[in-house]
N, C-alpha and C positions, 0 to 999 in steps of 0.2 A: 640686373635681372633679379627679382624676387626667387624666394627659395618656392616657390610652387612653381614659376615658371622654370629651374631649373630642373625641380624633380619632372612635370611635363615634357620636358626636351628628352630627359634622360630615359624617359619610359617608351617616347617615341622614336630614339635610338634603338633602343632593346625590341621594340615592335618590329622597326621594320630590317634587325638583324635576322631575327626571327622565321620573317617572312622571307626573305633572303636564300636564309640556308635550308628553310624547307623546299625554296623553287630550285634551290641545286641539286638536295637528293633527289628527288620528284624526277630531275631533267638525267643526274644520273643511274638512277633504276630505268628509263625509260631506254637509254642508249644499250645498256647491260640486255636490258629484253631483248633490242633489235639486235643485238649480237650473238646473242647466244641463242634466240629463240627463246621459244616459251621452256619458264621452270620447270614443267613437268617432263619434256623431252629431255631436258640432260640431265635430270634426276634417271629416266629411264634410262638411259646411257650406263650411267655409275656403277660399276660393280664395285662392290662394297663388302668388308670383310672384318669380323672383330676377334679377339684374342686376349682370352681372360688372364695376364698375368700372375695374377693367385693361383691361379690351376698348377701353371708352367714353373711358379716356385715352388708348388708343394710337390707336385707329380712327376714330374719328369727327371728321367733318370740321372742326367747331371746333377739336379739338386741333389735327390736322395745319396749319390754317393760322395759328394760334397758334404752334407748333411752328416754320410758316416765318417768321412775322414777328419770333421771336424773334433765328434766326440773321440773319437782316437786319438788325436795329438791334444786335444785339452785333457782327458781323463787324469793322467796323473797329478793335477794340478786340479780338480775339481775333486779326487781323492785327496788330497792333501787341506783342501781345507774342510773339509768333512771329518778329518783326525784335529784339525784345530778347534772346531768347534766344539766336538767330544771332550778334548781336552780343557777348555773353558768350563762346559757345563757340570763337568767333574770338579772341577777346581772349584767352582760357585756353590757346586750342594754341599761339597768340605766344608768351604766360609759357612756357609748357611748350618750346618749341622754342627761344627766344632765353633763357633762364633763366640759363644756364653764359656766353655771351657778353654778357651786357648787366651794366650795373656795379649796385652795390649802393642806389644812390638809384635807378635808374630803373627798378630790379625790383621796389624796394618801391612806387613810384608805379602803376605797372601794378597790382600785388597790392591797395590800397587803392582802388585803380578797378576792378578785378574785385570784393571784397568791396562797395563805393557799390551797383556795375549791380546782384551779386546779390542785396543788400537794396533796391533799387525793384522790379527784377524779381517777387520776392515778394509782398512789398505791392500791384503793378500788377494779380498772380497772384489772389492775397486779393479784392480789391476786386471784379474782374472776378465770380470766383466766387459772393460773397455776391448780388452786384447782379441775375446772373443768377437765381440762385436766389430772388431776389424777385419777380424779372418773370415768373419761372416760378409760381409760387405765386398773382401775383396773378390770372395768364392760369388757371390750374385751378381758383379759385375760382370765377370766373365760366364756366368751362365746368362745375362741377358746380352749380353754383346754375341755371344752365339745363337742365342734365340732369333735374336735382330737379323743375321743373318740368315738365317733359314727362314724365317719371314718374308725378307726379301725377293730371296728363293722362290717361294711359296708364290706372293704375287706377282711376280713376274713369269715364272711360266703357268699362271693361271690368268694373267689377265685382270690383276685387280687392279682399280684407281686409288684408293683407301683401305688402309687397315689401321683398324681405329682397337683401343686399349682399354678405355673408361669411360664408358658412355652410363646415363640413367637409363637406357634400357635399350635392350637390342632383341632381333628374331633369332632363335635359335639356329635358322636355317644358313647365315651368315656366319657363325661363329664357325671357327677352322681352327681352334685350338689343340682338337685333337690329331690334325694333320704336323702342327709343330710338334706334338709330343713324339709323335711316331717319328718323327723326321732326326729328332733330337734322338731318339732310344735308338734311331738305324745308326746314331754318328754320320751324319749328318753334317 
């Protein structure tokens, strides 16, 4: 078989795959209709319900006292390196100021204890960071694992099919987020 006659075969393999799998969707959108009925009936059906996330992170009262217990147990450790950093940038306007009058072992003493500070500083910086970032995540998990719950809640003795999170646009008249908020604030 010549190479035109292969590419041929292979183009009319691909054609009538083509055609194939268009006559299965076609045959299965067709059986879906006959079962469900027409889309617009079981769209009418659908009760439908959305839940802004963001709201429920920033609003509601778990978070916010999540939010204060956090800066309470990190505080003395976000104070502390607010004293390191003070201390560095004292120590730098010294170098900087006494650099020209101070002799050449005591400058580089200084410089080797500014470079020490500002690799703990970082590290102090790092650590702080990550840690928070844990106790944050662990406090959001269990503020949406509660949420989830009262969602649940929510649609079930209301009756909803869907409660949808992150859509590109919804009616306001669906959104129920402020029934979680309230739901959450009762303890819930």
């Amino acid at each position: 078989m010549t190479a035109a006659g292969r590419d041929d075969a292979g183009h009319n393999t691909a054609q009538r795959f083509k055609e194939s799998m268009l006559k299965r969707l076609f045959l299965t959108l067709a059986v879906i209709s006959m079962v469900f009925g027409s889309p617009v009936v079981v769209a009418a059906e659908l009760k439908i319900g959305f839940i802004d996330a963001e709201r429920i992170n920033k609003e509601s009262a778990p978070a916010e006292r999540a939010s204060k217990q956090l800066e309470k147990e990190f505080a003395p450790r976000a104070q502390e390196l607010q004293r390191r950093e003070a201390q560095i940038k004292a120590l730098q306007g010294q170098l900087e100021k006494d650099a020209l009058t101070m002799g050449e072992s005591d400058r580089r003493a200084k410089e080797q204890e500014l470079g020490r500070l500002n690799l703990d500083f970082q590290r102090m910086q790092r650590e702080y960071r990550e840690d928070l970032n844990l106790r944050r995540n662990q406090e959001l998990g269990a503020l949406f694992e509660r949420a989830n719950r009262v969602i649940r809640q929510i649609a079930e003795a209301e009756n909803y099919d869907i409660i949808l999170q992150e859509v590109v646009y919804r009616n306001p008249k669906i959104d129920i987020t402020d029934k979680v908020l309230k739901a959450l604030a009762d303890g819930k």
